[in-house]
OpenMM code with the backbone's topology and positions (N, CA, C; nanometers):
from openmm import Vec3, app, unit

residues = "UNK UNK UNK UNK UNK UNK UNK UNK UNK UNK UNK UNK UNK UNK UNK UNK UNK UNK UNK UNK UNK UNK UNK UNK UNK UNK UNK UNK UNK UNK UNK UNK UNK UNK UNK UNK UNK UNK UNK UNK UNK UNK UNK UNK UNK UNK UNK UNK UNK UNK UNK UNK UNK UNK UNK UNK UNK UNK UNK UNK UNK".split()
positions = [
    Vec3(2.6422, 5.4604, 12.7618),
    Vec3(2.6908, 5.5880, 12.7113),
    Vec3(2.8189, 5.5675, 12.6311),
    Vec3(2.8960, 5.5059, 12.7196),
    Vec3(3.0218, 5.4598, 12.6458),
    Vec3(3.0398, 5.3979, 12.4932),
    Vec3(2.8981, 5.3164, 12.4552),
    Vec3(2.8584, 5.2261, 12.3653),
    Vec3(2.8239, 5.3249, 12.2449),
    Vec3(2.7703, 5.4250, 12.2756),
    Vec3(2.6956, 5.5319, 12.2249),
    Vec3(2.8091, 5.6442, 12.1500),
    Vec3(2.9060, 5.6500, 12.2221),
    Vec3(2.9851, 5.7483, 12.1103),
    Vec3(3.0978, 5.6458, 12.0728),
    Vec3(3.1093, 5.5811, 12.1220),
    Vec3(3.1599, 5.4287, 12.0119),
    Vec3(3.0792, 5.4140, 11.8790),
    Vec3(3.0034, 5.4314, 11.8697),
    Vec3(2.9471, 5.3998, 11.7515),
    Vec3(2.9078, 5.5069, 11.6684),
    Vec3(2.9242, 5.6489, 11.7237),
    Vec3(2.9457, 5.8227, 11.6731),
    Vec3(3.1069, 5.8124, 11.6032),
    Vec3(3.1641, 5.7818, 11.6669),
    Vec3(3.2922, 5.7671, 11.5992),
    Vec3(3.3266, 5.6986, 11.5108),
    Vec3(3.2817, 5.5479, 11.4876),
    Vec3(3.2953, 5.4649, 11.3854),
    Vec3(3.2042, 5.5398, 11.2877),
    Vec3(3.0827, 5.5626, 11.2930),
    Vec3(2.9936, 5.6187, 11.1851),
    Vec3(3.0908, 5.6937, 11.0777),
    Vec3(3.0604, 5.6983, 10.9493),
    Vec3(3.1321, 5.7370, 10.8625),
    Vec3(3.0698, 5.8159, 10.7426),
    Vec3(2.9503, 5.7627, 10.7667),
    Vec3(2.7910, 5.8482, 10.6922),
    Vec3(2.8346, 5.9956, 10.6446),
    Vec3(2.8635, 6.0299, 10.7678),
    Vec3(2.8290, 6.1782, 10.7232),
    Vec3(2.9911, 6.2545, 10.6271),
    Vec3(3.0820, 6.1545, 10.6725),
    Vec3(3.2226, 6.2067, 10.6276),
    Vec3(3.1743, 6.1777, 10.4575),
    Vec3(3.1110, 6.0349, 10.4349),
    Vec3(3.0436, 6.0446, 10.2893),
    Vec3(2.9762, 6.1120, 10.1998),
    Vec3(2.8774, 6.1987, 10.3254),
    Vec3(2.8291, 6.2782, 10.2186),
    Vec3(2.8895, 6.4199, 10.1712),
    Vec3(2.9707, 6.4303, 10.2541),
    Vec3(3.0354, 6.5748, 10.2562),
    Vec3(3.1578, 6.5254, 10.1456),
    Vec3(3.1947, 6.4060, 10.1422),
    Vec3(3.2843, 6.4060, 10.0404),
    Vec3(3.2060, 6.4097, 9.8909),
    Vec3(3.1257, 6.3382, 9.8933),
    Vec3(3.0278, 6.3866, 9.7438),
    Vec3(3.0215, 6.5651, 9.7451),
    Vec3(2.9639, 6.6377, 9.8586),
    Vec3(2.9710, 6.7370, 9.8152),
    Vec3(3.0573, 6.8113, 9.7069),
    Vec3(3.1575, 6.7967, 9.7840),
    Vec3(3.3200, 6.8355, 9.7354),
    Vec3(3.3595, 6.8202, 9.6154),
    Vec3(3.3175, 6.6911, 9.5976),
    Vec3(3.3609, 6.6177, 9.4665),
    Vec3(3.2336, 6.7131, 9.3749),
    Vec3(3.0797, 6.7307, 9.3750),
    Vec3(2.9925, 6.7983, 9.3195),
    Vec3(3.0051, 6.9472, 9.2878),
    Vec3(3.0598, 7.0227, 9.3759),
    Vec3(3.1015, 7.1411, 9.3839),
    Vec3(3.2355, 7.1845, 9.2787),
    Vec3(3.3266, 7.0852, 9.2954),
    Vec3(3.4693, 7.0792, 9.2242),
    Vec3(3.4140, 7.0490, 9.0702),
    Vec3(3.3350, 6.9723, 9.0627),
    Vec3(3.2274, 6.9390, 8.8770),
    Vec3(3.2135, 7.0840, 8.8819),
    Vec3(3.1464, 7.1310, 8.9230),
    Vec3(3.0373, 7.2873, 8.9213),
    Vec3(3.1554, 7.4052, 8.8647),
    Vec3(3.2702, 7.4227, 8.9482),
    Vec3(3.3687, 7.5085, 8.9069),
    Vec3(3.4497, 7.4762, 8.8069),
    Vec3(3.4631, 7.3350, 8.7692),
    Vec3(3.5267, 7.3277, 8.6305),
    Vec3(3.4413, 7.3197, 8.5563),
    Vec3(3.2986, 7.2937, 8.5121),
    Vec3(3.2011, 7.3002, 8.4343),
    Vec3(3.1610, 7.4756, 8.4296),
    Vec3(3.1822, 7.5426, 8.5320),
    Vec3(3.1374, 7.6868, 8.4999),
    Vec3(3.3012, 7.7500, 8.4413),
    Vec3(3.3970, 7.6904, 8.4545),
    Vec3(3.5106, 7.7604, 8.3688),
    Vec3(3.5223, 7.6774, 8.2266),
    Vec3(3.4630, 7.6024, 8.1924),
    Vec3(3.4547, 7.5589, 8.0889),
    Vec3(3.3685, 7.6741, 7.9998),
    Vec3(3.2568, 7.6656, 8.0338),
    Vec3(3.1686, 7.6920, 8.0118),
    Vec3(3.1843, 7.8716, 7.9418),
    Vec3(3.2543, 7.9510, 8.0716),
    Vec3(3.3101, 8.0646, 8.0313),
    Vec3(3.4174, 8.0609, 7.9359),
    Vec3(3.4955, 8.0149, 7.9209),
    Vec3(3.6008, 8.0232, 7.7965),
    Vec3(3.5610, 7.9770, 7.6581),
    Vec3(3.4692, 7.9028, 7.6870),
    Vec3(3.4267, 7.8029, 7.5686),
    Vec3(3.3566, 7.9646, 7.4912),
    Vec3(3.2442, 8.0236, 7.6151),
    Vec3(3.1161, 8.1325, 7.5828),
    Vec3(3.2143, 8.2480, 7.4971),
    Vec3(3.3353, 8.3207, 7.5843),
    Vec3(3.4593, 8.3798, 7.4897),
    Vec3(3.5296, 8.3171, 7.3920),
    Vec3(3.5603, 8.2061, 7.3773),
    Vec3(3.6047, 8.2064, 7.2421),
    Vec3(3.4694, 8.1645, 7.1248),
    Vec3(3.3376, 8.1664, 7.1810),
    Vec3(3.3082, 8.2069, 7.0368),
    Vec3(3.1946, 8.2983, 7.0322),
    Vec3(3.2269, 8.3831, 7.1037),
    Vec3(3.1823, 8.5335, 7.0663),
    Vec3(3.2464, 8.5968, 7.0017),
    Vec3(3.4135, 8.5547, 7.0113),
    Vec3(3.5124, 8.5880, 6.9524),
    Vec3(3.5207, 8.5477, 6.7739),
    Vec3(3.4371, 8.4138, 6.7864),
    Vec3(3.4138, 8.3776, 6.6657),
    Vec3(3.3099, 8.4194, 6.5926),
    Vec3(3.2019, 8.4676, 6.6732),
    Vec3(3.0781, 8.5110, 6.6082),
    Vec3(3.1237, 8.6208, 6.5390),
    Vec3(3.1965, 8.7378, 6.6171),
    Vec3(3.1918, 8.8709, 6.5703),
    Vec3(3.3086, 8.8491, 6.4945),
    Vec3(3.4104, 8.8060, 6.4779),
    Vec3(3.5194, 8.7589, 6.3163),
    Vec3(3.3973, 8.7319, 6.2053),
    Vec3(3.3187, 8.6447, 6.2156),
    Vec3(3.2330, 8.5795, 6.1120),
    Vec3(3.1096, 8.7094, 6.0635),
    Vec3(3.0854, 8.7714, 6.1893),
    Vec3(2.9607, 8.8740, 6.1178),
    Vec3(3.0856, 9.0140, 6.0575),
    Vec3(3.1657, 9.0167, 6.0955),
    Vec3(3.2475, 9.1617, 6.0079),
    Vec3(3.2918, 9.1011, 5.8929),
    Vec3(3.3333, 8.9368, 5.8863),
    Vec3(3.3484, 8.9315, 5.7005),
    Vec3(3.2477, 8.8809, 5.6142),
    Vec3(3.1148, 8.8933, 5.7107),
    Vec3(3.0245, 8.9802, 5.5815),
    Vec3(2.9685, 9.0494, 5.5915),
    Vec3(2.9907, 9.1763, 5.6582),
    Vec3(2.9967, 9.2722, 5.6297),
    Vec3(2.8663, 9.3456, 5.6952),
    Vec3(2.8395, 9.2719, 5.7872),
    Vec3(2.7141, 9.2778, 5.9221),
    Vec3(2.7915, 9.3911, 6.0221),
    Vec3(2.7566, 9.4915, 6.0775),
    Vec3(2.7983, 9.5665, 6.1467),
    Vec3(2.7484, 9.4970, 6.3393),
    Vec3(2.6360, 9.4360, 6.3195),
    Vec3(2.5599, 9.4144, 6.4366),
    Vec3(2.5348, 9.5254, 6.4805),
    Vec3(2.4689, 9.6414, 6.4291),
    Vec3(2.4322, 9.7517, 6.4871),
    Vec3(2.2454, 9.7365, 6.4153),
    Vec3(2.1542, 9.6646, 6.4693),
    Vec3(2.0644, 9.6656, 6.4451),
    Vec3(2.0158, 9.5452, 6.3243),
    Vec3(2.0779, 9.5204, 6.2652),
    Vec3(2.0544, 9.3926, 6.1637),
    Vec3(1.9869, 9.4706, 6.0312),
    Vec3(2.0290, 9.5561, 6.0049),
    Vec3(1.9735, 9.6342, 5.9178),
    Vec3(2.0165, 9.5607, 5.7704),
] * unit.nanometer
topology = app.Topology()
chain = topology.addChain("A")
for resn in residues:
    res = topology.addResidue(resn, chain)
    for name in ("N", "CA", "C"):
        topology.addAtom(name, app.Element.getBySymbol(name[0]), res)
């Protein structure tokens, strides 16, 4: 028994995978705030570019 959580304690497996998590998750939230600022500044650019010529974006008429 003694032998048995001797070797639960050394194990380190699982502290590994939970650190990938972390590290995967932390990608995810700077890739989704990228992602959002990047999406606003060029919507910001789209609609500058369709009013100087003279595109309303109200139907594409």
């Amino acid at each position: 028994m003694k032998n048995l959580v001797s070797r639960f304690f050394k194990d380190e497996s699982g502290a590994t995978a939970i650190e990938y998590g972390l590290i995967a998750a932390l990608i995810a939230v700077v890739i989704i705030g990228a992602v959002t600022t990047l999406g606003t500044s060029l919507s910001g650019t789209f609609e500058t570019v369709s009013g100087s010529l003279g595109g309303g974006g109200e139907g594409g008429e």
